[in-house]
C-alpha positions in Angstrom: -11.0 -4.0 11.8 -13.3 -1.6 9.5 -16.7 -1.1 9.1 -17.7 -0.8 5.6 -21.5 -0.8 6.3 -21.5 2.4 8.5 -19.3 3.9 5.6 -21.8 3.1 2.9 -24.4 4.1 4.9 -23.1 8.2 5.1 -23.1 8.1 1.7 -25.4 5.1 0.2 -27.4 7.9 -2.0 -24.6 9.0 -3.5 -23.3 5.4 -4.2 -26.5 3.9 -5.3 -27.3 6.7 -7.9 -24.0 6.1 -9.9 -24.3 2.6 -9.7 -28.0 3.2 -11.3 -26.3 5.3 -13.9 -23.6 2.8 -14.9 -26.5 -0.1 -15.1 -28.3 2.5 -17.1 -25.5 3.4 -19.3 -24.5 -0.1 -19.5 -21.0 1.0 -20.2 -19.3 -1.6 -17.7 -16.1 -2.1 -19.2 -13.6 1.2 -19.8 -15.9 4.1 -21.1 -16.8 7.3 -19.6 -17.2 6.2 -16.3 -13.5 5.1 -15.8 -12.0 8.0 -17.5 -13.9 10.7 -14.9 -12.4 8.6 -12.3 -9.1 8.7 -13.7 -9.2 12.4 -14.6 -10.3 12.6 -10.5 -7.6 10.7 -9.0 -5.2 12.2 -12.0 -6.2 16.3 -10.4 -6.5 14.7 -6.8 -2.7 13.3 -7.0 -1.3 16.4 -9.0 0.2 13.6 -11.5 0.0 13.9 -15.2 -1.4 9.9 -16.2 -3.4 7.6 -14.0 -4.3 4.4 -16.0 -6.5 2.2 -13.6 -6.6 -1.4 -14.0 -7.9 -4.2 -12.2 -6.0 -4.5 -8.5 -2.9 -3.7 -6.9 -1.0 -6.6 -8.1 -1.8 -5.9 -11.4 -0.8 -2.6 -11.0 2.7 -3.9 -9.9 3.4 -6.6 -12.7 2.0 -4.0 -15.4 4.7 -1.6 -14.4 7.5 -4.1 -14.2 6.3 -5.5 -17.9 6.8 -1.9 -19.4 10.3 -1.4 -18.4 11.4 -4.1 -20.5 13.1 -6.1 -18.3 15.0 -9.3 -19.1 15.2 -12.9 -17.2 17.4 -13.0 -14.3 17.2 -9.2 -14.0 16.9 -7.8 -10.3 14.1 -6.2 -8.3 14.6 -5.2 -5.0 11.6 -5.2 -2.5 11.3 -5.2 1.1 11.0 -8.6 3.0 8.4 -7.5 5.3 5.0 -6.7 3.0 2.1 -8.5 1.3 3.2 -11.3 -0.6 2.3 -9.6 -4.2 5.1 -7.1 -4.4 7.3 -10.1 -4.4 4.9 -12.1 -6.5 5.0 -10.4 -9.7 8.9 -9.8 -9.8 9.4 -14.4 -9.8 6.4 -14.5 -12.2 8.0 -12.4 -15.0 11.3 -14.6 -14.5 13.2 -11.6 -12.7 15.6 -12.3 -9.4 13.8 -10.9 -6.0 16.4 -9.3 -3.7 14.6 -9.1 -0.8 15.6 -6.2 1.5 15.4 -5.6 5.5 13.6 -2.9 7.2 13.5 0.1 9.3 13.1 -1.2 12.9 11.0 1.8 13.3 8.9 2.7 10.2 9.0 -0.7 9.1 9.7 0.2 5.5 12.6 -0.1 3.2 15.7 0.0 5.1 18.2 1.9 2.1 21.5 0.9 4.3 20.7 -2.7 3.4 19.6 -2.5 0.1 23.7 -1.1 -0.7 25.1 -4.2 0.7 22.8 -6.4 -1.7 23.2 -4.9 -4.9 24.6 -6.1 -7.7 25.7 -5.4 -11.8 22.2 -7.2 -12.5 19.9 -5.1 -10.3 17.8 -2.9 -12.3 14.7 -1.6 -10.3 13.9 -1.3 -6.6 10.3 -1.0 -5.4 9.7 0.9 -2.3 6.7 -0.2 -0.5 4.8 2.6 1.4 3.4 0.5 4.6 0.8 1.2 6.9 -0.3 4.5 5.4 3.2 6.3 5.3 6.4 6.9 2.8 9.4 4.9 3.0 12.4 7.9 2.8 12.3 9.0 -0.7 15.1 11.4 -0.4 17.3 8.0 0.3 15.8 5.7 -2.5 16.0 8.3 -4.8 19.7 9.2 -5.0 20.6 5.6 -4.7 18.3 4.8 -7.4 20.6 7.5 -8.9 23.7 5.9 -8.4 22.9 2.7 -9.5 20.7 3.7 -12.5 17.8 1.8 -11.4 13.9 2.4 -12.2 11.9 3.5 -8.8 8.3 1.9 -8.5 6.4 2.6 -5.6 3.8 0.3 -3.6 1.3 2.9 -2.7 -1.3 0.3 -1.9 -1.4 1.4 1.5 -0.8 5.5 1.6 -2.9 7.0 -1.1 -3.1 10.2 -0.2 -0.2 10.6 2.1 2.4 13.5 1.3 6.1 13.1 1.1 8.6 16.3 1.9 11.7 15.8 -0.5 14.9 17.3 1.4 14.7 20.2 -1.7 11.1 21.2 0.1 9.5 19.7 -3.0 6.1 17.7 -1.8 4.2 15.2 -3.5 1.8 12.3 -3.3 2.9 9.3 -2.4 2.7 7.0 -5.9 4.4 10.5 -7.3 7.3 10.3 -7.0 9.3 7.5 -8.4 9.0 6.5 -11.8 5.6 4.6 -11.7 3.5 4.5 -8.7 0.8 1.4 -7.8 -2.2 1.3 -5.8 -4.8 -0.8 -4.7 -8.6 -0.1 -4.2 -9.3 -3.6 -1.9 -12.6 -2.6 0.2 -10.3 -2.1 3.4 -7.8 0.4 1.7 -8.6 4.1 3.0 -9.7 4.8 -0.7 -12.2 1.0 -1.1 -14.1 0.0 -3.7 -17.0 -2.9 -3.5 -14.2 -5.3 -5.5 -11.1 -5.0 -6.6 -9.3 -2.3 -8.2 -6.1 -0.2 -8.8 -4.3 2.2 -10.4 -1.0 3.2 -12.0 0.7 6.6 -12.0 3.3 8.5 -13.7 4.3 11.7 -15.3 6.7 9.9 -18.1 4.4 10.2 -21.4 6.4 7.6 -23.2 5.8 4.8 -19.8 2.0 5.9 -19.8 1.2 5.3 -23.3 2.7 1.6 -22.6 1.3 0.8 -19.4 -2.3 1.7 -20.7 -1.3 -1.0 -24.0 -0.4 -3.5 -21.4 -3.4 -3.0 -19.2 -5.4 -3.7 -22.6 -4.1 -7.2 -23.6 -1.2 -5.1 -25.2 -3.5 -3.6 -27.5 -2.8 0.6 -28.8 -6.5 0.1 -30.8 -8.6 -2.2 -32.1 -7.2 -4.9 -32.7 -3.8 -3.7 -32.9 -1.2 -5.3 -30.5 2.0 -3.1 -30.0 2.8 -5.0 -27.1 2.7 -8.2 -24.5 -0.1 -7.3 -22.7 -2.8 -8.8 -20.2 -6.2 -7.9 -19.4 -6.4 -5.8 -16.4 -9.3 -3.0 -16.9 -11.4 -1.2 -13.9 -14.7 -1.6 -14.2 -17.0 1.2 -14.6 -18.8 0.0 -11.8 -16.0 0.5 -9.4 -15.0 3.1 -11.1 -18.6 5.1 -10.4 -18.0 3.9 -6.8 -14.5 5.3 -6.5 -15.5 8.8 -7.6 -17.9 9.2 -5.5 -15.6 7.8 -1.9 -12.5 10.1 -3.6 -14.4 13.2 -2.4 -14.1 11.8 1.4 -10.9 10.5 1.0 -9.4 13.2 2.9 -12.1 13.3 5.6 -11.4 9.4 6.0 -7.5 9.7 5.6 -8.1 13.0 8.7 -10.5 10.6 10.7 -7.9 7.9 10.9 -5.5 10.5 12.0 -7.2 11.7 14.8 -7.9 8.3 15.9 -3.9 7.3 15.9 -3.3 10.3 17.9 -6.0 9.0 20.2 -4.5 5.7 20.8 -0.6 7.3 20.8 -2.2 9.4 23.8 -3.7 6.2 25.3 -0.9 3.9 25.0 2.3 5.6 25.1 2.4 5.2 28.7 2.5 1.6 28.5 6.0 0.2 28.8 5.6 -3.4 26.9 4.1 -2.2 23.3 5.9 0.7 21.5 3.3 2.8 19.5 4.2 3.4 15.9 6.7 5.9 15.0 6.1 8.3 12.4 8.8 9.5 9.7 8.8 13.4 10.0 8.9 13.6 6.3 6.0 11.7 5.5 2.3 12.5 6.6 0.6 8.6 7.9 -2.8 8.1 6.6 -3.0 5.2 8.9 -4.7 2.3 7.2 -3.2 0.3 9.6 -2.6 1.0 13.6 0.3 -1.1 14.4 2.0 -1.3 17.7 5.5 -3.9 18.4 4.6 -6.3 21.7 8.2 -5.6 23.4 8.2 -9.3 24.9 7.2 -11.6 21.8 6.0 -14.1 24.3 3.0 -12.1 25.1 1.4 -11.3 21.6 -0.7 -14.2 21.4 -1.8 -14.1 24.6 -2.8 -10.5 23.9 -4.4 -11.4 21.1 -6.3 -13.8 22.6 -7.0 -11.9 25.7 -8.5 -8.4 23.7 -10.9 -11.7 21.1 -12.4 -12.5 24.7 -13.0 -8.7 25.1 -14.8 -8.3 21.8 -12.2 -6.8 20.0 -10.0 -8.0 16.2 -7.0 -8.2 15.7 -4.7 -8.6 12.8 -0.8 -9.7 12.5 0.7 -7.3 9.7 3.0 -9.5 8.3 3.5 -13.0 10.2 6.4 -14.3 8.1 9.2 -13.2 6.5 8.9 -13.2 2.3 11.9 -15.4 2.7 10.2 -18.2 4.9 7.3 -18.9 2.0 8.7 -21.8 -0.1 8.3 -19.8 -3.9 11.1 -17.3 -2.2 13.3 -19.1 -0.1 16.6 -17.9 0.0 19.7 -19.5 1.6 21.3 -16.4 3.3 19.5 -15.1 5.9 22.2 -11.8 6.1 20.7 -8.4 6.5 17.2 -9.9 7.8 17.4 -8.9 11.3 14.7 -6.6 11.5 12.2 -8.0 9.6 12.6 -11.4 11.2 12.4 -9.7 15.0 9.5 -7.8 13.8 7.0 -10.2 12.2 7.4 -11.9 15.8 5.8 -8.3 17.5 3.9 -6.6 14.9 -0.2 -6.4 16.1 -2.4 -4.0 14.6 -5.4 -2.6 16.4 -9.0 -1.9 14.4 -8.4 1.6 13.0 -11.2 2.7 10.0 -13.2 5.8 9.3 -16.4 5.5 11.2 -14.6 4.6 14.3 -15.5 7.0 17.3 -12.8 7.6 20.0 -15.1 5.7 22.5 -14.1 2.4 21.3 -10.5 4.1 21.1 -10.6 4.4 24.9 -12.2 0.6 25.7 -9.3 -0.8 23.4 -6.6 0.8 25.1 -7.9 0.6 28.7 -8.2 -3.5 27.9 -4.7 -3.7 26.6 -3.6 -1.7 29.8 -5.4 -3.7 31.8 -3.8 -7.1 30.1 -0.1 -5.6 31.1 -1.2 -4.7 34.6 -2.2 -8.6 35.4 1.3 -10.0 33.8 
């Protein structure tokens, strides 16, 4: 599904000589290294604070600690997505309200979320998927109405641009109230660990979330808040600087090779190719198609494994199926239930050449043809 080794090995100099100068240093943990890659990412996203911690779930639970929510508080997230948006909301003791999707995009769906809230809902969490934006204009105002904090998964679209209805654009993780993202290896912007990142241009949230990342801590040995210990290592901070520089070479590769497979594959009647949200630009750090007939996704799957090629199911379940977040009404689901049964996403990365674009897509033609 990627190939991290070709990646490295385009810029292994690079990556080797500021590992060498971290080991040198030996300032591993905070230090100069993680503030140059802050101050990077902090200039590369136009944002005015990026405090990095230590992964994308982090990130998450960090923000929902600062805004001081209480017990039996409500978050709303989307039912289709990695496990760890909903995670962090049931381990700080809030209410998930789990929310359908967009048939299309697959990301937030806002109609549903305004049949689900309540008096006790106080933040909604928009999850970018795939490598585009859910529609801010839509989450914003009703965040608006109903006075509710906006904290945006940006795990998978860092560097993907949103176009506010006002002609306003920004980076996606820029424009809610706090943004999260995740630097897992496979994430268009990958470090050689874990890693993440939290953004926002409120002063007052910053200074907190930085506390929190830091066992609660403001200096030494002065605890202003809760906190855990979440910190970037200057390791992967070293490596992160370095891979920023290509980000949008990778993010423009990964483009060109959708555009390849939308070419390829739009002709073919049982899968639907992804659909992109006009307002949003896709960065693509997943290529996922819907199987029309359900029936026939595992046998594709299996089919295009004989052939040499991976596969992935982005998401299999339903949030609400896992036992930690079973809920008894199954209203407003639709979607999200009909679409975990089609979802299949094709190998999509940034040393991928459009050769093996073409084999791909002539095997998954030729599986239709025979059925």
């Amino acid at each position: 599904m990627v190939d991290l080794k070709g990646q490295y090995k385009k810029i292994n100099n690079e990556i080797d000589e500021a590992i060498s100068k971290v080991v040198k240093s030996t300032n591993f943990i905070n230090g100069p290294y993680v503030e140059e890659f802050s101050k990077s990412l902090t200039d590369y996203l136009k944002v005015d604070f990026v405090i990095p911690c230590a992964n994308g779930t982090d990130a998450l639970q960090i923000s929902l600690m600062a805004l001081d929510l209480k017990k039996g508080d409500e978050v709303m997230c989307p039912n289709f997505t990695f496990i760890s948006t909903a995670e962090v909301i049931k381990l700080l003791n809030l209410k998930i309200v789990l929310v359908d999707i967009d048939k299309d995009t697959f990301n937030l769906d806002i109609n549903c979320a305004r049949k689900l809230i309540s008096e006790k809902t106080r933040a909604i969490i928009p999850v970018h998927l795939f490598g585009q934006c859910a529609n801010m204009d839509d989450v914003l105002s009703f965040a608006k109405d109903n006075n509710l904090y906006v904290i945006e998964d940006s795990a998978q679209s860092l560097g993907a641009s949103y176009t506010l209805k006002n002609g306003k654009t920004l980076f996606s993780g820029t424009i809610g109230d706090i943004g999260t993202t995740s630097f897992y290896p496979s994430k268009n912007l990958g470090a050689y660990g874990d890693g993440g990142a939290i953004m926002t241009n409120n002063s007052d949230l910053a200074r907190k979330i930085k506390c929190i990342s830091n066992h609660g801590s403001i200096s030494s040995y002065n605890y202003e808040y809760l906190g855990v210990n979440s910190r970037l290592d200057a390791l992967q901070a070293a490596i992160l600087n370095v891979k920023l520089k290509y980000l949008d070479n990778y993010n423009l590769h990964r483009l060109n090779i959708a555009n390849c497979y939308d070419k390829l594959l739009v002709s073919c009647d049982e899968i639907s190719i992804p659909v992109r949200f006009k307002q949003s630009t896709h960065i693509f750090n997943q290529y996922t198609i819907k199987v029309k007939n359900k029936l026939h996704r595992d046998s594709l799957i299996n089919f295009l494994k004989s052939k040499g090629i991976s596969t992935k199911i982005y998401y299999p379940k339903p949030i609400h199926s896992y036992f930690p977040y079973r809920i008894k009404s199954l209203k407003f689901m639709e979607n999200t239930i009909d679409i975990c049964q089609k979802v299949l996403s094709l190998p999509i990365h940034s040393e991928m050449d459009l050769k093996t674009v073409n084999y791909i897509s002539d095997k998954i033609k030729s599986f239709f043809n025979k059925n």
